[in-house]
N, C-alpha and C positions, 0 to 999 in steps of 0.2 A: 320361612313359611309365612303365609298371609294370615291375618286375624290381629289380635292385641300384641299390646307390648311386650316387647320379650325379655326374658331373667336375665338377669346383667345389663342390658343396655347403661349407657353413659348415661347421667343424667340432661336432661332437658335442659340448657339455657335459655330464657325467654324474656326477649328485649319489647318494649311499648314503646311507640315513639308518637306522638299528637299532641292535643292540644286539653282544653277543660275535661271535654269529655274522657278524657284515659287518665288524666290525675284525679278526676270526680270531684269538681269544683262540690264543694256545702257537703258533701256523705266522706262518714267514714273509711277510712282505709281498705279495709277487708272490704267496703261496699263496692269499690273501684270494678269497672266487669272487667277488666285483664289479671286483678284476683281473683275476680269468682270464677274466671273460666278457669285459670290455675287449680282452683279449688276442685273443680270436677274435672278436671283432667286428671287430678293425681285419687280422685276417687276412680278412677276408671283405671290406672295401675301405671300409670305414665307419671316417673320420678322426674320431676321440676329441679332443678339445682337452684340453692334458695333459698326452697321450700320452708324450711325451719327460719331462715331470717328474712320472712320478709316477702316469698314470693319474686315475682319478675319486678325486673330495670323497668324504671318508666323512667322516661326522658321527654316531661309535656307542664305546660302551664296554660291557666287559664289566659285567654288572648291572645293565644300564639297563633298566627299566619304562616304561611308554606316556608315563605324564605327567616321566618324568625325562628322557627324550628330546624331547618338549617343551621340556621348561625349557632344555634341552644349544641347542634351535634357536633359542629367545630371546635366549641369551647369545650368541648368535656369533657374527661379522659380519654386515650386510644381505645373506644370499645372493640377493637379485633376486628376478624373475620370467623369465630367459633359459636357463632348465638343458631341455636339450635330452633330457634323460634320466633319470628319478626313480626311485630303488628304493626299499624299505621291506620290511623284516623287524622285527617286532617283537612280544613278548607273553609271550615263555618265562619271565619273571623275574615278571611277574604270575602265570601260573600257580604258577611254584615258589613264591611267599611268600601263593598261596591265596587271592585275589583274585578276584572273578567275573565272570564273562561280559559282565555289563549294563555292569560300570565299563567293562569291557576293551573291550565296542562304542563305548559312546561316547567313549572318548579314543582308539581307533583309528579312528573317522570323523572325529573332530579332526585327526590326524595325516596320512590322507587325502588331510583339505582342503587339508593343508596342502604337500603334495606334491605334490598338484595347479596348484597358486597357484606354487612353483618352477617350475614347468613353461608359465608364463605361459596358465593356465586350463585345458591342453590335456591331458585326463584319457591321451587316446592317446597319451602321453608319460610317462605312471606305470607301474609294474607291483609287485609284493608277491610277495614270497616266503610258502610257507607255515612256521609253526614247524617244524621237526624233534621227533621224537619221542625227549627225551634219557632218557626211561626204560629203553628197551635198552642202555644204556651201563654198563659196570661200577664206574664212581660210582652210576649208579642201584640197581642192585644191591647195593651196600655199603652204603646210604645205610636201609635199613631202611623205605623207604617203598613203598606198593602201586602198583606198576607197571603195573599193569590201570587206576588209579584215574588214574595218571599219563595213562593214552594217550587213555581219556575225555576227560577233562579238556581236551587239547591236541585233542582233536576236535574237540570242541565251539566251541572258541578259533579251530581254524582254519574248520570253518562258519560262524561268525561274518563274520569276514575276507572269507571266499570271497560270502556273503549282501552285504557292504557293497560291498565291489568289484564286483560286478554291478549291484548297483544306481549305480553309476557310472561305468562302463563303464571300469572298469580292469581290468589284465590280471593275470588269479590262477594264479601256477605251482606247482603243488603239488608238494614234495618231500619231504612228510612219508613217506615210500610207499617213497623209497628210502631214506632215513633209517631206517624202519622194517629192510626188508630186509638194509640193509647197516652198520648202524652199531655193530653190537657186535664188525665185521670187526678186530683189529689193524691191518691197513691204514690201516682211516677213521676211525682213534680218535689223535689228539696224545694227548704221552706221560700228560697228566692223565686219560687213561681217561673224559673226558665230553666235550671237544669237540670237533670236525671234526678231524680233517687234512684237506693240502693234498688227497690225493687223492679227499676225499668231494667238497672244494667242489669239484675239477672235476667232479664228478657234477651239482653243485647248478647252475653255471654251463653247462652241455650240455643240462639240462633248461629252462634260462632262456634260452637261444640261440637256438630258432627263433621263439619267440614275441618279442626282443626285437627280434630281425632284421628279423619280419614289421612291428610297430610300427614300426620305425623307415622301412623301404620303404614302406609305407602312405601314411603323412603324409608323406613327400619330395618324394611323387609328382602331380604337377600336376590 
């Protein structure tokens, strides 16, 4: 039947795969939005495997690049093909070191693939965040670079994105929009003046929440 999760289902495994923004460079743990969406995933009745230690796998460090995120999923143990639930944010650290588009599509349809194949094939099981837009940030600002040139740039990166996941029916949640709107907030700025706070990613996770919700009732459902 269609509607919420259903009694007995498996639990949910749910793998992170990115860069600062998924380990939440400066906020604490719980603040990370691949926990907070965890967190209201399992208040909406969806059991996380986990849950009790820790929440979802992230596999991300601050300054990772497409193909060093790569490398990070080469090194790491055999994650399977059983992750019930695949995120992927990634790309801002090729933009910042000036990198282009073409490299950026094709080790991001690499990366994809590869999140797909966690997902044991089942694209309806992926989803991608888009980049944020870190040139309204007051590191950007200080930083003497052209912030028009900046938000091009990460447009373009995230059309990209948004162009490869439709052509493979994954699910693309674009938060660059409130990133834009809201990120030069004190609020949504840790105290580094360039990353999230906790209270953006729950931005970023409220916007990743009904579509993760809907994937995941989708494919539950007989």
């Amino acid at each position: 039947m269609l509607g919420g999760p259903v009694a007995g289902d498996a639990p949910i495994a749910y793998l992170a795969l990115g860069d600062s923004y998924t380990i939440g460079e400066s906020v604490d743990e719980a603040g990370r939005w691949p926990m907070q969406l965890a967190a209201m995933l399992r208040a909406d009745g969806f059991v996380l495997d986990g849950a009790a230690v820790g929440g979802p796998r992230i596999i991300a460090t601050t300054g990772w690049t497409t193909d060093e995120l790569s490398a990070a999923i080469d090194a790491a143990e055999p994650l399977g093909r059983d992750w019930g639930l695949v995120s992927l944010l990634i790309g801002v650290n090729n933009q910042y070191r000036g990198r282009g588009v073409d490299e950026y599509a094709r080790e991001f349809s690499a990366l994809l693939e590869r999140a797909i194949g966690f997902a044991g094939g089942r694209a309806d099981r992926v989803f991608v965040l888009a980049i944020p837009d870190w040139g309204v940030t007051p590191f950007a600002a200080r930083s003497g670079r052209d912030t028009a040139a900046i938000a091009r740039e990460l447009d373009a990166y995230n059309a990209t994105a948004a162009r490869i996941c439709a052509a493979r029916g994954v699910a693309f949640v674009d938060i660059a929009a409130v990133s834009r709107a809201r990120g030069a907030e004190p609020a949504m700025l840790a105290d580094d003046g360039l990353h999230p706070s906790a209270a953006m990613y729950a931005e970023w996770a409220r916007l990743a929440l009904p579509v993760v919700r809907d994937l995941l009732r989708r494919t539950s459902s007989p």
